[in-house]
GUDO-288997 format. One record per atom (N, C-alpha, C): z negated, x negated, y. Coordinates in pm, whole numbers, plus 50000, padded with zeros to 5 digits. Layout:
<zz:Z; xx:X; yy:Y>
...
% end
This chain:
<zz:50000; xx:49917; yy:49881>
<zz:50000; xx:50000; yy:50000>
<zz:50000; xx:49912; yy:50125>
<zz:49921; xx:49762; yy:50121>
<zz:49912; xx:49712; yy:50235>
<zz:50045; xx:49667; yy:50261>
<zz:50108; xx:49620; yy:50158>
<zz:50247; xx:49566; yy:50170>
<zz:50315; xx:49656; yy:50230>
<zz:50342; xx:49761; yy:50198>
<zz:50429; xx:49866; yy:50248>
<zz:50386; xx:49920; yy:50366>
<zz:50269; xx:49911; yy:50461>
<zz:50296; xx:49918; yy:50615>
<zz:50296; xx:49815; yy:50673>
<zz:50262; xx:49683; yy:50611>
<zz:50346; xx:49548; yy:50683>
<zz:50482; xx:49556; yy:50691>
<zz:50564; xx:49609; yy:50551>
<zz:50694; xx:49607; yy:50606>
<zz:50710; xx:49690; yy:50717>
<zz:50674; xx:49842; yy:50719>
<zz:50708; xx:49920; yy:50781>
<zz:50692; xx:49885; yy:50955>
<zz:50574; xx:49717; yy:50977>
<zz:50510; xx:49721; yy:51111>
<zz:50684; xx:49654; yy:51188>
<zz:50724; xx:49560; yy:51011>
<zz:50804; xx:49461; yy:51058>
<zz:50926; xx:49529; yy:51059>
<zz:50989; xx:49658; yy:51020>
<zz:51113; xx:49659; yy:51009>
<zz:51124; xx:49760; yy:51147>
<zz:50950; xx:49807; yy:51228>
<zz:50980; xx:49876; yy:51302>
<zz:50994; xx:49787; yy:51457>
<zz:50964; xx:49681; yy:51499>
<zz:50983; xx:49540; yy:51515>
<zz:51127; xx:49500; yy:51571>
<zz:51161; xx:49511; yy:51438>
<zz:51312; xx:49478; yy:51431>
<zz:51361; xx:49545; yy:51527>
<zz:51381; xx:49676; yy:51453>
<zz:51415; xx:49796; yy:51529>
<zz:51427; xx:49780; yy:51672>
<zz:51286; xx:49786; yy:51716>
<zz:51250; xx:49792; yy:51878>
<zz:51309; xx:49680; yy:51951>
<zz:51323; xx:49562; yy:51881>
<zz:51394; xx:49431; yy:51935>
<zz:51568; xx:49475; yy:51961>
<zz:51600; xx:49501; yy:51831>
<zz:51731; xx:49593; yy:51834>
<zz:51801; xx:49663; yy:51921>
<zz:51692; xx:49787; yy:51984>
<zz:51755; xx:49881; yy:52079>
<zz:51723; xx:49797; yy:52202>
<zz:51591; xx:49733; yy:52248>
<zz:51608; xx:49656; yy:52391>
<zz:51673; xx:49595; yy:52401>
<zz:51770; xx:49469; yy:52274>
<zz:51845; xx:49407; yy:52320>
<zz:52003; xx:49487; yy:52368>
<zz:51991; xx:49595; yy:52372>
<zz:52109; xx:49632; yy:52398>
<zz:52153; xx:49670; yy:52586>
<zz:52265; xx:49655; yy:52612>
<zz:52315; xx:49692; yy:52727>
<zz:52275; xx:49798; yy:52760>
<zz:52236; xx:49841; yy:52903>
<zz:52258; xx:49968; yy:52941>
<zz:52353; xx:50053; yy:52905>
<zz:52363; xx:50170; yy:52828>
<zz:52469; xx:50317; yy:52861>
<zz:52495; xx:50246; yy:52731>
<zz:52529; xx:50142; yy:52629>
<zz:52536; xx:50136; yy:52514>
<zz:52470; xx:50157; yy:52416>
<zz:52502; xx:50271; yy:52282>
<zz:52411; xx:50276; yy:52212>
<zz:52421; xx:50183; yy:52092>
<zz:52288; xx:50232; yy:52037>
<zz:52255; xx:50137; yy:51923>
<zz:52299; xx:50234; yy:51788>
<zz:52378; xx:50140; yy:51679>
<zz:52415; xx:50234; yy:51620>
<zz:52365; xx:50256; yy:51442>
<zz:52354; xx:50243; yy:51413>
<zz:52185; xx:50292; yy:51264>
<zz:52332; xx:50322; yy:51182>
<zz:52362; xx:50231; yy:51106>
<zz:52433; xx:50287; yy:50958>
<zz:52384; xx:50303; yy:50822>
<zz:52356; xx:50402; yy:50740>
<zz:52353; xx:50419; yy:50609>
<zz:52428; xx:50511; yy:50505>
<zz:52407; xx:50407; yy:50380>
<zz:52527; xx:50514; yy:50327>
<zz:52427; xx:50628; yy:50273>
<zz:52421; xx:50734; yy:50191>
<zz:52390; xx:50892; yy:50157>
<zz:52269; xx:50823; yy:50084>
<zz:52169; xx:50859; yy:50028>
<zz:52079; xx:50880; yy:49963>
<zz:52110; xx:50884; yy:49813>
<zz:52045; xx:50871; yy:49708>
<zz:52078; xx:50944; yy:49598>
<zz:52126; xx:51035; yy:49561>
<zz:52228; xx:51031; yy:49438>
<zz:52291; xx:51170; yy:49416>
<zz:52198; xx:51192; yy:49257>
<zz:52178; xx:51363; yy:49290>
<zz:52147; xx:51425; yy:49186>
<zz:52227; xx:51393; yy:49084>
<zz:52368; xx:51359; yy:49081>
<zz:52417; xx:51292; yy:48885>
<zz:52430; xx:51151; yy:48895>
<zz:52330; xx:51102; yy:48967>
<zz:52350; xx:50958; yy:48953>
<zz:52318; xx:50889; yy:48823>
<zz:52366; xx:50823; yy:48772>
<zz:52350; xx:50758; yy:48592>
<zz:52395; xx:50872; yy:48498>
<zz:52463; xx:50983; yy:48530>
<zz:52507; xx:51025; yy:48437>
<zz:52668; xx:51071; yy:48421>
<zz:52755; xx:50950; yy:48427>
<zz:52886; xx:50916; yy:48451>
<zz:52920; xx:51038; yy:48517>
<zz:52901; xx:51041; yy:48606>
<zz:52970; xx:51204; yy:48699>
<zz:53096; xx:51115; yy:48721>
<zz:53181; xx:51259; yy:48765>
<zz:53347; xx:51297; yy:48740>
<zz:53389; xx:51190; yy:48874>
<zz:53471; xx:51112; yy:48920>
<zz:53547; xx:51069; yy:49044>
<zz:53477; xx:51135; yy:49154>
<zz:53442; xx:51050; yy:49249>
<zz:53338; xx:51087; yy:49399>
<zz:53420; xx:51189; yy:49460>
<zz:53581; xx:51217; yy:49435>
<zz:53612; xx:51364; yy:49511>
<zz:53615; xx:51455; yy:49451>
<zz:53581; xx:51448; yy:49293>
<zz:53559; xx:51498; yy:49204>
<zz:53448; xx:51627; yy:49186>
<zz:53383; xx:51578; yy:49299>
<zz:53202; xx:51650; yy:49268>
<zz:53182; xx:51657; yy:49380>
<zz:53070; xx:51722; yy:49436>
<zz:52995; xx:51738; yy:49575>
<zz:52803; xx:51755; yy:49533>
<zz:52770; xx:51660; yy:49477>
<zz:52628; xx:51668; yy:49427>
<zz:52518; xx:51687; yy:49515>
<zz:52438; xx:51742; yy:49511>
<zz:52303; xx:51738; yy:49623>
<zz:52244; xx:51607; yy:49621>
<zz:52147; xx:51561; yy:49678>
<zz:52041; xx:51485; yy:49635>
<zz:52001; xx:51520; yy:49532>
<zz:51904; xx:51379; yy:49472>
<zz:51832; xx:51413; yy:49398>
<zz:51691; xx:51410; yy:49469>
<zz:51579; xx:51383; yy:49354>
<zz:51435; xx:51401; yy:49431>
<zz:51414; xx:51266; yy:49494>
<zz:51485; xx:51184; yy:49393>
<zz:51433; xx:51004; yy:49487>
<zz:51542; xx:51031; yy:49648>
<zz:51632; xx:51105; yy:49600>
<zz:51718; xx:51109; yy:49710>
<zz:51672; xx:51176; yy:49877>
<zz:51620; xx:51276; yy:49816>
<zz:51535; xx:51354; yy:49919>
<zz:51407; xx:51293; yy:49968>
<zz:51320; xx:51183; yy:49870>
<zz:51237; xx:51085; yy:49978>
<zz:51260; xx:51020; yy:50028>
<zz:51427; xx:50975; yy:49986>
<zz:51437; xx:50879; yy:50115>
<zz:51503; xx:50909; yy:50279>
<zz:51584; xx:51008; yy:50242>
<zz:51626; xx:51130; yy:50328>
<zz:51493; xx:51127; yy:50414>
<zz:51369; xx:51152; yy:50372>
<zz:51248; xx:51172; yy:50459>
<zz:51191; xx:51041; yy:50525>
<zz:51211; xx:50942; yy:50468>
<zz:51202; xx:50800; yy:50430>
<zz:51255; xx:50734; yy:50602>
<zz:51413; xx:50835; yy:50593>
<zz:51504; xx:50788; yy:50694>
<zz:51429; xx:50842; yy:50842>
<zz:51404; xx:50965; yy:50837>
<zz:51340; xx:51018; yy:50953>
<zz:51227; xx:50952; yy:51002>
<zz:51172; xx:50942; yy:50892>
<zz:51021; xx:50847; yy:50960>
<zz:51061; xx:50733; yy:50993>
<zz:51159; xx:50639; yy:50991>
<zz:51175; xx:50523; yy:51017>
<zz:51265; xx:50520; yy:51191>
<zz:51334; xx:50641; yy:51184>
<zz:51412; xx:50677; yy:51299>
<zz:51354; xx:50747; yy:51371>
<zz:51235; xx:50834; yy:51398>
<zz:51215; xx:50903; yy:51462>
<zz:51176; xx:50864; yy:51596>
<zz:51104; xx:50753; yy:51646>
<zz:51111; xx:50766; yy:51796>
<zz:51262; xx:50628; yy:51794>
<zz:51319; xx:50617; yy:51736>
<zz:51487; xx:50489; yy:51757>
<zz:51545; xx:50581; yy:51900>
<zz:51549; xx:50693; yy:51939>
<zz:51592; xx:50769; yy:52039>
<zz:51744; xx:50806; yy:51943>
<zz:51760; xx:50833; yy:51843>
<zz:51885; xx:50885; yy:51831>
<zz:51884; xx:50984; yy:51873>
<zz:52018; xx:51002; yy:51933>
<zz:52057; xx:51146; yy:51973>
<zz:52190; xx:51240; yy:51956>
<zz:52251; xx:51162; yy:51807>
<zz:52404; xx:51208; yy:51784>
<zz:52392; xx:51126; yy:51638>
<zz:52470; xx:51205; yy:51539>
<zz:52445; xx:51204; yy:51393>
<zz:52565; xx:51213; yy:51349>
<zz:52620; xx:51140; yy:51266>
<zz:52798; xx:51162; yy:51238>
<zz:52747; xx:51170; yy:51095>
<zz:52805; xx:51258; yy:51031>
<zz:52784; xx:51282; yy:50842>
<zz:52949; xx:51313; yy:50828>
<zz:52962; xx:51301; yy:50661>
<zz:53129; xx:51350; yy:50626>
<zz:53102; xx:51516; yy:50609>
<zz:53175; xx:51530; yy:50490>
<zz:53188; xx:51677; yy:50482>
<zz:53114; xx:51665; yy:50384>
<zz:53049; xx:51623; yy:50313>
<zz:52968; xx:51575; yy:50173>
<zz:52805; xx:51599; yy:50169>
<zz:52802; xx:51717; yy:50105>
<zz:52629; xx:51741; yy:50128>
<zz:52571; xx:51625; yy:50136>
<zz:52576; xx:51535; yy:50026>
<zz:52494; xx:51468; yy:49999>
<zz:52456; xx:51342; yy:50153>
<zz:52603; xx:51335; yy:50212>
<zz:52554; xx:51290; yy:50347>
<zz:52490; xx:51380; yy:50433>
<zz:52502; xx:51449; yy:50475>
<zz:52454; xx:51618; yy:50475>
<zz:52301; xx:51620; yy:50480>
<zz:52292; xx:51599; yy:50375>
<zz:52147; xx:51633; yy:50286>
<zz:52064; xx:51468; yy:50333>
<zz:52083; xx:51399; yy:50411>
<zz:52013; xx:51238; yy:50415>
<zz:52008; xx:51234; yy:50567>
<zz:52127; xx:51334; yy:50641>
<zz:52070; xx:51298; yy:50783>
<zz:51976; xx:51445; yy:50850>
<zz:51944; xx:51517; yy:50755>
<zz:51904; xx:51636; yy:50742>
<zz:51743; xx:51629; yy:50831>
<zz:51674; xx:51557; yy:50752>
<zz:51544; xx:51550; yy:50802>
<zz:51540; xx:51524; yy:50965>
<zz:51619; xx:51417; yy:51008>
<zz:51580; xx:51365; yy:51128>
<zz:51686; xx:51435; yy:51209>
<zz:51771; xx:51509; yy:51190>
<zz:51859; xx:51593; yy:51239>
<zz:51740; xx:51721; yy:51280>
<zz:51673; xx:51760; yy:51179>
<zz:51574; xx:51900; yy:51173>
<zz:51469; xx:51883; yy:51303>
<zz:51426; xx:51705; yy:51287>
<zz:51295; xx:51685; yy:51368>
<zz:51323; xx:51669; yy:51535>
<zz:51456; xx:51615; yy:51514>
<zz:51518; xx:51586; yy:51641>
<zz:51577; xx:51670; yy:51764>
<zz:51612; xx:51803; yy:51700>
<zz:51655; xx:51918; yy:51692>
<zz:51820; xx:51883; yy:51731>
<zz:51890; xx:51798; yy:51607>
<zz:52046; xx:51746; yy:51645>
<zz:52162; xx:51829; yy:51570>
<zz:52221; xx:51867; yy:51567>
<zz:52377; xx:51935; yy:51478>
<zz:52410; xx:51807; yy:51474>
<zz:52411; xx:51757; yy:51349>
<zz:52521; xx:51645; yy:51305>
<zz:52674; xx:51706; yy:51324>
<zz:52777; xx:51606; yy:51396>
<zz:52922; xx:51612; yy:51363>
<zz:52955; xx:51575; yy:51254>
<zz:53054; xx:51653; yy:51201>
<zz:53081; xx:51635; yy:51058>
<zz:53235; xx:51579; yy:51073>
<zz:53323; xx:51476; yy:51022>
<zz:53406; xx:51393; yy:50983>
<zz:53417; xx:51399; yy:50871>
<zz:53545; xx:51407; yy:50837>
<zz:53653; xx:51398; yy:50687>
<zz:53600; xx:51226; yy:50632>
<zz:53565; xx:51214; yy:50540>
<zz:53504; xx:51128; yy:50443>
<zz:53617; xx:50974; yy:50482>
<zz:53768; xx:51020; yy:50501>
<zz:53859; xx:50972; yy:50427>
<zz:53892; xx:50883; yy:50604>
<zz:53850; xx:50970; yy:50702>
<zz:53904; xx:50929; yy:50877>
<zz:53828; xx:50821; yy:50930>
<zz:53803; xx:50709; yy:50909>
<zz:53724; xx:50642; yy:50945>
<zz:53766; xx:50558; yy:51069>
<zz:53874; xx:50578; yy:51100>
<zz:53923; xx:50560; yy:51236>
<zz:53897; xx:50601; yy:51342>
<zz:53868; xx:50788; yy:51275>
<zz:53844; xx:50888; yy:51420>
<zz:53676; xx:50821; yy:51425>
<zz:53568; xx:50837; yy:51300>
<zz:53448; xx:50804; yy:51380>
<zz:53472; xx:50640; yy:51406>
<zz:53524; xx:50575; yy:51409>
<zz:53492; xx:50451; yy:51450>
<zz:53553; xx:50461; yy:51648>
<zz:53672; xx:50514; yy:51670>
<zz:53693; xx:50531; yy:51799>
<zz:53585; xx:50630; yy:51843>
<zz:53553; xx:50703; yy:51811>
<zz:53393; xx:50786; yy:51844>
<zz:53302; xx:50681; yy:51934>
<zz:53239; xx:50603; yy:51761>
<zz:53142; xx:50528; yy:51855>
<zz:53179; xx:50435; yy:51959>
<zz:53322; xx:50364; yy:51922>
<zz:53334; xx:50273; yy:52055>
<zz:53348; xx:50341; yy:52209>
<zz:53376; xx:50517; yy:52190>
<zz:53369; xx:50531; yy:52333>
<zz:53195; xx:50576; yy:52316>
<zz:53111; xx:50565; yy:52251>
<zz:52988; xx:50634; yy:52315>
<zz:52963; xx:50515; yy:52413>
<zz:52902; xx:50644; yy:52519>
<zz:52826; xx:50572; yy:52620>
<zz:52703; xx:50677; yy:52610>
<zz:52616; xx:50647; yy:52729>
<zz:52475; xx:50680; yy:52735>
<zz:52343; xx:50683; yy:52732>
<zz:52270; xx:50719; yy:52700>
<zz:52096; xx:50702; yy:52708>
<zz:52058; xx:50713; yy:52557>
<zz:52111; xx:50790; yy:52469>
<zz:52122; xx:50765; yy:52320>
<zz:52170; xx:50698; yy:52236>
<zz:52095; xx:50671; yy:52128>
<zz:52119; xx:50625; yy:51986>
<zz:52220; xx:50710; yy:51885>
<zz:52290; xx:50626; yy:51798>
<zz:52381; xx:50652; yy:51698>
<zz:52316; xx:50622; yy:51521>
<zz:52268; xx:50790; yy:51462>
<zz:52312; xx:50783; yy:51327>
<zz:52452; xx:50785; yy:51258>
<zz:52510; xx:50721; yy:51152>
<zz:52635; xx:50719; yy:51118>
<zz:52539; xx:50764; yy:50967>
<zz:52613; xx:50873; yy:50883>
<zz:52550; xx:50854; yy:50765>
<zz:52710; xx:50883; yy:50648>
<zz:52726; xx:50753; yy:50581>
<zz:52840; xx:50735; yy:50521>
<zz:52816; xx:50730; yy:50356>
<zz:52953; xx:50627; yy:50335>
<zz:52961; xx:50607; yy:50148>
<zz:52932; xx:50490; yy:50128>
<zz:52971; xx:50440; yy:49973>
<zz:52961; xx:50278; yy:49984>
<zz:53106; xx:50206; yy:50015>
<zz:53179; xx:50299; yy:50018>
<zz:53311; xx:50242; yy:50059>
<zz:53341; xx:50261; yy:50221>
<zz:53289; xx:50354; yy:50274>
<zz:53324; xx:50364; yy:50422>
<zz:53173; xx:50253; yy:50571>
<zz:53093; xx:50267; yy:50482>
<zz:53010; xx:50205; yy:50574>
<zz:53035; xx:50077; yy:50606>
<zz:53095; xx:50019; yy:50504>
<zz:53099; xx:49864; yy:50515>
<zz:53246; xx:49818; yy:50590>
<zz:53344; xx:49952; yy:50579>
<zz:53477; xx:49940; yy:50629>
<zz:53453; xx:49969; yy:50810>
<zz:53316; xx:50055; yy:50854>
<zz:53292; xx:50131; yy:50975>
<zz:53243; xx:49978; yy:51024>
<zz:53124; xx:49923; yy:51009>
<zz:53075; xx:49834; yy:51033>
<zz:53222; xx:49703; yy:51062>
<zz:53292; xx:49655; yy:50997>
<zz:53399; xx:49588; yy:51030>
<zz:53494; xx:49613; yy:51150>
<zz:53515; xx:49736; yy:51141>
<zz:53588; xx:49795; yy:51286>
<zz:53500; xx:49764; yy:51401>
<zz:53394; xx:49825; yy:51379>
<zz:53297; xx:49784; yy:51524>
<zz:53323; xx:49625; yy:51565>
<zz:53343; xx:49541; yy:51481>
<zz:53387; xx:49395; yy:51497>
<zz:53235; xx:49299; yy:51460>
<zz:53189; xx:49358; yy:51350>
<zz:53112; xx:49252; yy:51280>
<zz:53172; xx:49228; yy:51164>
<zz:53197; xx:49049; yy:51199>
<zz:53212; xx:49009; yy:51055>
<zz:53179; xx:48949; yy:50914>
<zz:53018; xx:49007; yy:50940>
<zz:52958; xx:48977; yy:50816>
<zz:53024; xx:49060; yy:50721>
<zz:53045; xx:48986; yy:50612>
<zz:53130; xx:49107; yy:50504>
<zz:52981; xx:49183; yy:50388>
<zz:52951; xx:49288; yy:50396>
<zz:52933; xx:49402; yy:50388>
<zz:52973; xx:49457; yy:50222>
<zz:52909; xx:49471; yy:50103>
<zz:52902; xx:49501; yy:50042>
<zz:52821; xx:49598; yy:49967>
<zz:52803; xx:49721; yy:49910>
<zz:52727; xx:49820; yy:49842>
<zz:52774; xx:49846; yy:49755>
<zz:52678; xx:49825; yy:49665>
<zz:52639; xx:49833; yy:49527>
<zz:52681; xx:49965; yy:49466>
<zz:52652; xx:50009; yy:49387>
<zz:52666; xx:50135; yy:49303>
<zz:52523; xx:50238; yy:49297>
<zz:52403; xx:50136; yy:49292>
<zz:52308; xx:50173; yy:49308>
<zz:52196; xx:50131; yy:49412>
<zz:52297; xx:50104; yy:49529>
<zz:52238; xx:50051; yy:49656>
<zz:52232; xx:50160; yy:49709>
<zz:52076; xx:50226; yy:49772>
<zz:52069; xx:50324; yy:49877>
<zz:51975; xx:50304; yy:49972>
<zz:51922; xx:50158; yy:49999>
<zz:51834; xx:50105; yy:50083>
<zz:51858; xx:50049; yy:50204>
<zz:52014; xx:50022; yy:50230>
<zz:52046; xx:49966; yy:50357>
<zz:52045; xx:50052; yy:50451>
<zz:51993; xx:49975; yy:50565>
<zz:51991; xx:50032; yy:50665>
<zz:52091; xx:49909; yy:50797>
<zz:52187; xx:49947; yy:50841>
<zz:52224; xx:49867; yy:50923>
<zz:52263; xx:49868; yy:51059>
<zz:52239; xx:49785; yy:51140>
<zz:52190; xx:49795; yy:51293>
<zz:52299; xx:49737; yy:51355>
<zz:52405; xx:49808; yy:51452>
<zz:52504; xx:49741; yy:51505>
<zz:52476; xx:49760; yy:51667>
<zz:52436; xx:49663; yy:51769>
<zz:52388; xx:49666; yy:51932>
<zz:52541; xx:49598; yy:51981>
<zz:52561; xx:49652; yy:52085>
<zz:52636; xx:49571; yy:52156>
<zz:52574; xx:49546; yy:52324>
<zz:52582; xx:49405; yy:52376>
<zz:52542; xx:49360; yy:52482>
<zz:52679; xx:49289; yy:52553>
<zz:52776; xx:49399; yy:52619>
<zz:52871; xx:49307; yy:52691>
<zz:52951; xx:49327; yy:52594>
<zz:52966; xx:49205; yy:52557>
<zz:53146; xx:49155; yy:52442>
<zz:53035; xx:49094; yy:52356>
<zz:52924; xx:49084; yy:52349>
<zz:52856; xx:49030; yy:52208>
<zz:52742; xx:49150; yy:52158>
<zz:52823; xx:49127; yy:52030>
<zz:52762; xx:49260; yy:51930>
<zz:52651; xx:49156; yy:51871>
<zz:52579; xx:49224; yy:51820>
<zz:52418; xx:49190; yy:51748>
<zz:52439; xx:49299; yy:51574>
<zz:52397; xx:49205; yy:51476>
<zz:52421; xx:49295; yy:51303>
<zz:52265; xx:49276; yy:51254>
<zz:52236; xx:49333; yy:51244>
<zz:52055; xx:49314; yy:51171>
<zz:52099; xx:49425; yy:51013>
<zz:52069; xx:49361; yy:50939>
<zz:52070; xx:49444; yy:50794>
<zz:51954; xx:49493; yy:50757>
<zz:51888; xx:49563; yy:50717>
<zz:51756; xx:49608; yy:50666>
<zz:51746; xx:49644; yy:50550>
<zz:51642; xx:49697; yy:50512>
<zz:51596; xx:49753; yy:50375>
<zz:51516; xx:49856; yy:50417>
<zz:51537; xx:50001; yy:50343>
<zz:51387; xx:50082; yy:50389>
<zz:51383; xx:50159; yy:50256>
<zz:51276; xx:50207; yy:50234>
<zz:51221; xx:50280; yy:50072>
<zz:51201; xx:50411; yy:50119>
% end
C-alpha cells in the first residue's frame, strides 16, 4: 500500500511538472489506449470484428484513469466509436461533466489535426487502440517510437508543447 501512494505522489509530480511546463493557450495532451476488454484471453474474433465492453479489471482502471486525471484540468475527451474506448474515458468524462467527441477508429488524421489546432485554458484526453495511439503520438512529432503490447493497458502518455519544442513523458498507472 505504501508503495502504491509513493507512486501515485510521483506520477502526480510528473504530471504537474508536465502541464506547467507547457506554453500558454497550449494544451497538454494525456494519451491512452482503452482499458481491458471483457474477451480479452479468449481469442475473440478480429478487433472490427466485435465491440466488447470492459471487463471488471477494465472498469478499475477506467476509475484508475479519473483519479489520476481529475484535477490535470482536462477539458475535451476524444474516444473512437468503440465502447470499450467509450467505457475508459467514461468516469472522468462523468466527474468532469465532459461529452467526449467521438472519431472513426480508422481517421487518425482528423483527431490528430484536432489537437494541433487546440488552443486554450484546457487539457486533452485522447482515448485510443494499440495501433492508433502510438501512430497519434508520432504525428504530434514525437519521435520516440511507441509500441503496445497486446496486453498493455497501463500507459499513460504525456505530449506538452512549449513553442516548437514538444516534451514526451511515458507513464504507468494501475
Amino acid at each position: 500500500m505504501k508503495q502504491r501512494i509513493v507512486t501515485h505522489l510521483v506520477l502526480a509530480l510528473l504530471l504537474t511538472t508536465a502541464i506547467a511546463a507547457q506554453a500558454p493557450g497550449r494544451p497538454t495532451i494525456f494519451l491512452v489506449r482503452h482499458a481491458e476488454r471483457a474477451d480479452a484471453g479468449a481469442a475473440p474474433p478480429p478487433m472490427s470484428a466485435t465491440d466488447p465492453d470492459l471487463s471488471e479489471a477494465g472498469r478499475k482502471r477506467a476509475e484508475s484513469l479519473a483519479v489520476m486525471l481529475k484535477d490535470a484540468g482536462v477539458t475535451s475527451i476524444f474516444v473512437t466509436e468503440f465502447k470499450r474506448t467509450q467505457q475508459t474515458a467514461a468516469p472522468l468524462a462523468q466527474q468532469q461533466g465532459i461529452t467526449p467527441t467521438t472519431l472513426k477508429a480508422d481517421d487518425t488524421a482528423d483527431l490528430v489535426a484536432k489537437l494541433k489546432a487546440a488552443t486554450g485554458n484546457g487539457n486533452i484526453l485522447v482515448v485510443g487502440h494499440s495501433n492508433s495511439v502510438p501512430e497519434i503520438i508520432k504525428s504530434l512529432g514525437i519521435t520516440t517510437p511507441i509500441t503496445i503490447g497486446d496486453s498493455d493497458f497501463d500507459n499513460l502518455f504525456v505530449v506538452t508543447q512549449n513553442g516548437t519544442t514538444k516534451r514526451f513523458v511515458h507513464l504507468h498507472y494501475r
